[in-house]
N, C-alpha and C positions, 0 to 999 in steps of 0.2 A: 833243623837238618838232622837225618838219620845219623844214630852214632854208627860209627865206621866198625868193622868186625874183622880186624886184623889177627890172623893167623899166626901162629911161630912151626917153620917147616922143619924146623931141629925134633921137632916132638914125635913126629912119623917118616921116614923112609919116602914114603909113598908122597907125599909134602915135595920133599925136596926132589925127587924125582920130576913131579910135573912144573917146581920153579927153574931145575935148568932147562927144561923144554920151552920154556918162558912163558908158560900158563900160572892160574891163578893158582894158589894151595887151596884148598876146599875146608870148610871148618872139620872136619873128622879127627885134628890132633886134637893139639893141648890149647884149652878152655880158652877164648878170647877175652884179653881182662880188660874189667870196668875202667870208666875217667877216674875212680877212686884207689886202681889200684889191685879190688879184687878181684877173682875172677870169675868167672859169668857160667852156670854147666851147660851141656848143651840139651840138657829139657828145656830152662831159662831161656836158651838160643834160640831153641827149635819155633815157642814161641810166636815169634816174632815175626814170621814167614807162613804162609800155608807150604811152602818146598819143604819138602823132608830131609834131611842130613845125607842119605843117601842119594837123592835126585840133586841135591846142589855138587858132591863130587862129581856127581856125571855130567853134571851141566859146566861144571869150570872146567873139564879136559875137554870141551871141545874149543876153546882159545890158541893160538900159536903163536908164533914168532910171525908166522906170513900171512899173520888174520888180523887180530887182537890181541897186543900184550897185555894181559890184565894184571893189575897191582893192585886193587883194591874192590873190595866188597861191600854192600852196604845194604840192611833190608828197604823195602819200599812203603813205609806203612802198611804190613803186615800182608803187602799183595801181592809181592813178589821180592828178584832181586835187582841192583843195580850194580856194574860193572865197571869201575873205572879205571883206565889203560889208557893206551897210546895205541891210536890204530895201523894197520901197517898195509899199505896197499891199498889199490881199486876199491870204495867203499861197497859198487852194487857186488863184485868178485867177492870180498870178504865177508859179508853174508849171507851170500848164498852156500859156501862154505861152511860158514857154522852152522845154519839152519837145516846143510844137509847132516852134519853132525851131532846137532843134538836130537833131529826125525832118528839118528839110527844108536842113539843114546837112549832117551825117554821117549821114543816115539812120537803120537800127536800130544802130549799130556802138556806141553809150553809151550808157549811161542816166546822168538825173539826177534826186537828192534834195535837200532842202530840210530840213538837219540841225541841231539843235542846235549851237551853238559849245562847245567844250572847255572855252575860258579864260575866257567870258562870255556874258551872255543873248542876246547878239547873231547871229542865225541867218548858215548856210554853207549855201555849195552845191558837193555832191558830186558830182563826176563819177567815171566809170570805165566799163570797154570791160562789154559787155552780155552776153560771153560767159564773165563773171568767176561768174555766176550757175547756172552749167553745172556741177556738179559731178558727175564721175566718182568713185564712192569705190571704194576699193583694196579688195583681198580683204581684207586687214586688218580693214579698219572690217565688212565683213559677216558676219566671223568672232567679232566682238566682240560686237552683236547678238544674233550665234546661243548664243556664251556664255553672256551675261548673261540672255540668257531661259532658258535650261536650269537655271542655277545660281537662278534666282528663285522659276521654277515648283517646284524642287527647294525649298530654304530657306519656301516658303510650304504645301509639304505637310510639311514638319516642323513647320510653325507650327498647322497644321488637327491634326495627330498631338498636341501638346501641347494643343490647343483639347478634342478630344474624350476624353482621358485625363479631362476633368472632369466624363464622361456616365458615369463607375460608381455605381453607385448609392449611397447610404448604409447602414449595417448595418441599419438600420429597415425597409429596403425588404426585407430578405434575399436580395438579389440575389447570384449567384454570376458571378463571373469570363469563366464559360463565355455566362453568358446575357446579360451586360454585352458582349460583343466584337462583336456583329452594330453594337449603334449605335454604338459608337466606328467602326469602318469606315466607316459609315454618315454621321458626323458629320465623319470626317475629309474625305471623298469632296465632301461638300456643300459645306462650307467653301472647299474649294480651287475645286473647281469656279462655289461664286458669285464669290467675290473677281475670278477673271481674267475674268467672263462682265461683271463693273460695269466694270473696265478695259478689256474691248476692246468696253465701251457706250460709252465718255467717251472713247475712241481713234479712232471710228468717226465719231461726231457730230461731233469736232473737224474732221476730214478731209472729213467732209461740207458744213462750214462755210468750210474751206480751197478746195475744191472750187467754192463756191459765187463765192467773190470772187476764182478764177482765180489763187490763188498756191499753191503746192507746198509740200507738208513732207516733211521729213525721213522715214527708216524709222526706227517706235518704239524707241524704244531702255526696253528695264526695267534696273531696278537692284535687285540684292540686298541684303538684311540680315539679321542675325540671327533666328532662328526666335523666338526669345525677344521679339524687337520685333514684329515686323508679317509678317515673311520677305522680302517686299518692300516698294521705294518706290514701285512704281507703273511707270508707262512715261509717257515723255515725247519731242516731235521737234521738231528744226528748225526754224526757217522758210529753206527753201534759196532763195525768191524772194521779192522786193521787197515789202513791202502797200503798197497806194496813200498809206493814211494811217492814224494812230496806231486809229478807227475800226474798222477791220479788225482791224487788232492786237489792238484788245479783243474782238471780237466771236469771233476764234477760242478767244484762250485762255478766254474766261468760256465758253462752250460745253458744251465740254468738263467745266470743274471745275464750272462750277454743275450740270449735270445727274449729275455724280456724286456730287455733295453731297446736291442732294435726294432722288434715288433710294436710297442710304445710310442718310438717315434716315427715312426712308417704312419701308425695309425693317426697320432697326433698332425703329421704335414699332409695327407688324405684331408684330415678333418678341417686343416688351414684353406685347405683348395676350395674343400668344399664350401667353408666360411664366403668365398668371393663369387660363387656363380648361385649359392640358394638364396631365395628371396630372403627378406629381412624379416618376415612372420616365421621364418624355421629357425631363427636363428638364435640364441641365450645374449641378452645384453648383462655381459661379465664388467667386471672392472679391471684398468690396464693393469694392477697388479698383478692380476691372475697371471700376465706373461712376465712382468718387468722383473719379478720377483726372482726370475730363474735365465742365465746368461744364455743357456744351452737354448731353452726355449723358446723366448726371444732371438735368438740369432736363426734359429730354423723358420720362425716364423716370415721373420725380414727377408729371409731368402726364398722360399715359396712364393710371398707374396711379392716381392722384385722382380723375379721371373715371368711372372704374370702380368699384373699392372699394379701400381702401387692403390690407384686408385678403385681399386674394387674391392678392398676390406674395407667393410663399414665400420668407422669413427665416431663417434658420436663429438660433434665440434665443440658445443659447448661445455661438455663433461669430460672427464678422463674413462670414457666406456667405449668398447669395442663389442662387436656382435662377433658371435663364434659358432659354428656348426657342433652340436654336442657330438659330435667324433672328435675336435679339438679338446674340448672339454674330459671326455674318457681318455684320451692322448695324454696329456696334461698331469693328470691324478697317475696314469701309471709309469710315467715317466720320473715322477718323483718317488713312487713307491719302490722300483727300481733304484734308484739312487740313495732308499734307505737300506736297500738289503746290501748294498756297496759299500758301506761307512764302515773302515777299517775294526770292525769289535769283533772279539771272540762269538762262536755257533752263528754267526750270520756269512754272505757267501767272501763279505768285502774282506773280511779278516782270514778267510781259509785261500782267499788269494795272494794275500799280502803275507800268509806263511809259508805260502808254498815258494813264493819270487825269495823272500829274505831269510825265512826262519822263524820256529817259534818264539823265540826270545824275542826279536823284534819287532814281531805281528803282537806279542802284549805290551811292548812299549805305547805302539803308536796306538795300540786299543785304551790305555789308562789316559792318554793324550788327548783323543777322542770322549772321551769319555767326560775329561775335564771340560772340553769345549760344549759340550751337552748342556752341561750342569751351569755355566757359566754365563749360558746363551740367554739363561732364563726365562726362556720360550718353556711354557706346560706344556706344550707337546714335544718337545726335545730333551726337556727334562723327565717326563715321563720314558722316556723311551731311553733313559741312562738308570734310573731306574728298576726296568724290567729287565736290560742287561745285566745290572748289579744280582737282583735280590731273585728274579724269576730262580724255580730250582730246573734248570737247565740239566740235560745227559750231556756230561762232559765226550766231545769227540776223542774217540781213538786216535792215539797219534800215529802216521804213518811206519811200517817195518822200515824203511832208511828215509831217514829226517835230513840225510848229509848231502846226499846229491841233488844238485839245483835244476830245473828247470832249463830246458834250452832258451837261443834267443828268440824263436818263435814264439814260445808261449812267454817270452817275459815281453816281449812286445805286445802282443794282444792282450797281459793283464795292465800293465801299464795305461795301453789305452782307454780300456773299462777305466778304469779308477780314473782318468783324467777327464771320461766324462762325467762320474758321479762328480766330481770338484765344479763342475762347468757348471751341472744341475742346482749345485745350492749357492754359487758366486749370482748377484741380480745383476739388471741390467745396468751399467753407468750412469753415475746421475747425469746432468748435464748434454744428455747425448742423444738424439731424437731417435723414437719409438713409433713407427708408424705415425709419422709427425706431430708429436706430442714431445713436449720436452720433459725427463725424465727428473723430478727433484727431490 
């Protein structure tokens, strides 16, 4: 924790002036003393800030009695400052306020935010130079990008290669080897090509939405996994400039993951319909898990198929296999990939939902929670994926300019709803409980 940089306003006129006004005193008196006693100069002070001794007076007189009572000062790891007071009034009124005050103090050279407290409910106010926002990234990071997308696209055509190994036919069919390899190509090609075509749909809209409320994102960044899992996690970016208010915040990330949720399963109960009128030579003989595994799933699939006839999804009676039109199958894959961009963790969409409805403090609760259940689950592809949340070096997002005001009931309905299907997606089906009349055990 930053040591504290407590002022004595006895030492300047000017000091006391701005504490009966019920603003901060600005360091320009007498020297702020150490935990030991001594006292600190203000070269040693200056230090510790890129803000100059000058710009911190003029940024502490724009606090008030009707804005921000500020009491207390603190550097920010050497990035700026932090402000802590007791706020007073309308939170979006009280910054727009200061923000016009300190534009006609130091001009564009800071910006300030209106931030949750670390240690208690009590809101701060962030400052820091405006040009902190400005990120140049090193060939490094653009090389890691180019990586990760190669190695994804790569890990997700092995995932469509093992997808469409499931399009041979059965010896009933008397299909031969030779006459089976047109669709497995065929199936492998589709596969790959829907999965990145739903990602750079919920990649595009997002940015279209970033676009829309004038703040920047990051370049996508994808992440690989096993072929055996999904091949990737999807692509995820940044937020490298400020949102006004937590509002934004939601409205980017639900964007994005709600339209690729629902387009996911639009296309997955398409691909169910389809399962029941294509002949049984178009179709992938999967295994029942591929559905039972996933509640949401399975419950779309029982319902498509109920409406229709139950008997027109082909079973396989003796085995636990069902035949699936590979649009089920791409359905399937991005509907879970979808529900991993949803798992409450920091820089993915599920957590910048879950800060936007509660707060940052409690979007990294339930992100270490999460986190725990990853690691826990023992799955290498979910421990992998705790992992590269951990250790990946991630662009920490900008926090939004007011952290304090929530979200309306509209949008906490519809994040609510997102996250309670991402829960449906990795809950399986009951044991005990018939699956396209198979009992599930």
């Amino acid at each position: 924790t930053p040591e504290a940089l407590s002022v004595d306003p006895a030492a300047d006129p000017a000091h006391a002036a701005a504490n009966r006004q019920g603003m901060l005193a600005s360091q320009g008196g007498a020297d702020p003393p150490k935990k030991d006693g001594r006292k600190t100069s203000s070269t040693e002070s200056s230090t510790r800030t890129p803000i100059s001794l000058e710009d911190t007076r003029a940024i502490s007189s724009v606090f008030g009695s009707e804005t921000f009572f500020a009491t207390e000062m603190v550097p920010l790891a050497g990035r700026g400052l932090v402000f802590r007071g007791n706020l007073r009034g309308d939170p979006t009124a009280s910054l727009e306020k200061m923000e016009k005050r300190l534009r006609n103090k130091v001009g564009d050279r800071y910006s300030l935010c209106l931030a949750e407290g670390e240690d208690d409910d009590r809101p701060v106010v962030v400052v820091v130079p405006s040009d902190s926002e400005k990120r140049n990234e090193s060939l490094t990071f653009y090389m890691l990008v180019a990586l990760n997308a190669l190695v994804s696209v790569y890990s997700l055509a092995k995932r469509s290669v093992m997808i469409s190994e499931f399009a041979v036919a059965p010896a009933e069919l008397a299909a031969t080897a030779a006459s089976a390899a047109p669709m497995m190509t065929g199936v492998a090609t589709f596969h790959t090509a829907g999965v990145l075509a739903l990602i750079t749909l919920a990649v595009a809209l997002q940015r279209l939405m970033a676009w829309r409320h004038k703040i920047m994102l990051g370049l996508p960044m994808m992440f690989p996994t096993t072929p055996s899992a999904m091949g990737t996690y999807g692509a995820c970016s940044s937020l490298i400039s400020s949102p006004p208010n937590r509002n934004v915040v939601f409205d980017v990330a639900f964007t994005g993951a709600s339209v690729f949720t629902v387009v996911s399963l639009v296309v997955f109960a398409v691909g169910i319909y389809f399962s029941t009128i294509s002949p049984m030579s178009e179709l992938l003989r999967m295994p029942l898990s591929f559905l039972s595994s996933s509640l949401l799933l399975s419950s779309v699939a029982n319902a498509v198929v109920s409406f229709i006839s139950p008997q027109n999804l082909f079973v396989s009676s003796a085995q636990n296999f069902l035949y699936l039109h590979p649009l089920a199958a791409l359905g399937a894959d991005a509907v879970m990939l979808s529900a991993v961009a949803l798992l409450p963790l920091r820089h993915l969409d599920g957590g910048r939902i879950l800060s936007s409805l509660w707060g940052r403090r409690t979007a990294v609760l339930f992100s270490r929670i999460t986190l725990a259940f990853l690691v826990l689950s023992s799955r290498p592809a979910l421990v992998w994926l705790a992992a590269v949340a951990v250790f990946f070096p991630w662009r920490p997002d900008r926090p939004a300019r007011n952290e304090i005001t929530a979200p309306g009931v509209a949008r906490t309905l519809l994040g609510y709803a997102l996250l309670l299907m991402m829960i449906l997606v990795f809950l399986p089906w009951p044991k005990g409980v018939l699956l396209f009349g198979k009992m599930i055990v």
